[in-house]
N, C-alpha and C positions, 0 to 999 in steps of 0.2 A: 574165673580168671579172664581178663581182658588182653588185646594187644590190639596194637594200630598204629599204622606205616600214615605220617603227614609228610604234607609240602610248606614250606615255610616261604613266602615270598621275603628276601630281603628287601626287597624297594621300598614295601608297601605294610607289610606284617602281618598279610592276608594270612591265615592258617587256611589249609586244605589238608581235609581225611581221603585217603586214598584206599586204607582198607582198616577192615574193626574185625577182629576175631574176639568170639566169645564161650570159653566151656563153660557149664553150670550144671552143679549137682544136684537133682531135682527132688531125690527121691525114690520112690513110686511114682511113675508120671501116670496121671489119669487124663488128661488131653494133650497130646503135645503140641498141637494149632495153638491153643491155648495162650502155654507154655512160651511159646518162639514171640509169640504179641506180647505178652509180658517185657519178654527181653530186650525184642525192639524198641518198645515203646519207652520201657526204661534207659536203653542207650540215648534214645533220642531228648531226653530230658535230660542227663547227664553232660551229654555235648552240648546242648543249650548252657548250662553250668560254667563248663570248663570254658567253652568259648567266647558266649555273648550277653547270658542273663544277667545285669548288673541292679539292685533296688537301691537308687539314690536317695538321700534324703537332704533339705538343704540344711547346712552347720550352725546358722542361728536361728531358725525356728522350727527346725525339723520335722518341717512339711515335706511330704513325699514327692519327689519329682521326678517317680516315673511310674505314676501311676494309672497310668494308659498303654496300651499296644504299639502306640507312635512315639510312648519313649519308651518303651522297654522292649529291647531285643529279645527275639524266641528264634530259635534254629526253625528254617523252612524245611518240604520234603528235599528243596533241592540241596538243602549240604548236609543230606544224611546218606552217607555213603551206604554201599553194597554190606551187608554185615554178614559175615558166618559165623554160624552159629550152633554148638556141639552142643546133646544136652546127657550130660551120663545120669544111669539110673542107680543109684548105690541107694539101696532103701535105708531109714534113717532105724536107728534101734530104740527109740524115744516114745516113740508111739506104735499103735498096734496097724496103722493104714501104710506106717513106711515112709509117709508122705514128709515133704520139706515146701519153705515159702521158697518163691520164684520172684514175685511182685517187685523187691528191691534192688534186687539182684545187678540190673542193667545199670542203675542208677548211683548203686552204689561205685563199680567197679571202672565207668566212662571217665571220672575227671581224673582218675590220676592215672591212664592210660595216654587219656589225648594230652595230657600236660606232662607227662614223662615223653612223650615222642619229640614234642616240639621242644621242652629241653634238651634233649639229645641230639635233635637235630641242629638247633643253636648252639651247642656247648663248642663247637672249635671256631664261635665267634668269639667265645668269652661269657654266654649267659651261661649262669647258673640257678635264676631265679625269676619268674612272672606271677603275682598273684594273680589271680583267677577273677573276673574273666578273663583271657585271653585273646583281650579283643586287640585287631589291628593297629592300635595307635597304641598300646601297653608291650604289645610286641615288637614293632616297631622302635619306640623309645628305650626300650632292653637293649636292644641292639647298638642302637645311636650312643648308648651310656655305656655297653661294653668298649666300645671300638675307643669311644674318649677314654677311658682308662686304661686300655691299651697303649694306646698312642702318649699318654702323661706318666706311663710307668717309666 
């Protein structure tokens, strides 16, 4: 289970994570180091997801155009926030070691935490919906498109 408190800039449609909680049921844990790099690393993929990772392709010959690092967005260290991170041990009954996967965990549970906050945090503009990525000009244009309808109701 994920949770995570953003900031939404209205100006601009910057997203900012201010905080990422994370419980995960592991198992048996046999390294917890491990275990918590797992997680991280899978949040940090996730928020790249929700936020900024987009694979374009162009509409009439469906050459890829964003097939380099200098077009495709990846989350830096610097907008991966602080994460806490819980890990319970409930051993699993499936097997004889206890053990459970970790691996997906982060990665599963990040896009609809950080896209659940920034909808919530938009919802008493009027959003109810951003497809993923989340990137600055999609959240921004959510908002510009709430407020006009708004205003034309």
């Amino acid at each position: 289970m994920q949770v995570c408190e953003v900031e939404v800039d209205p100006e601009t449609g910057s997203v900012q994570i201010d905080r990422l909680a994370a419980v995960d049921d592991l198992g048996l844990i046999i390294n917890p180091l491990i275990c918590e790099g797992q997680i991280h690393g899978g949040i940090a993929q996730g928020l790249g997801q929700a936020l900024c990772e987009l694979t374009a392709y162009d509409q009439e010959t469906g050459q890829l155009l964003s097939g380099s690092f200098q077009d495709y967005a990846m989350p830096r260290a610097e907008h991966i926030p602080t994460i806490e991170s819980e890990l319970a041990e409930i051993p699993a009954r499936t097997n004889p070691l206890g053990i459970k996967g970790i691996g997906e965990s982060g990665t599963i549970g990040a896009p609809p935490a950080i896209v659940n906050a920034v909808l919530d945090a938009l919802r008493p503009l009027g959003v109810d919906h951003i497809d993923m990525p989340l990137t600055p000009s999609r959240v921004w244009n959510a908002i510009r498109s709430a407020k006009h309808n708004s205003s034309t109701a």
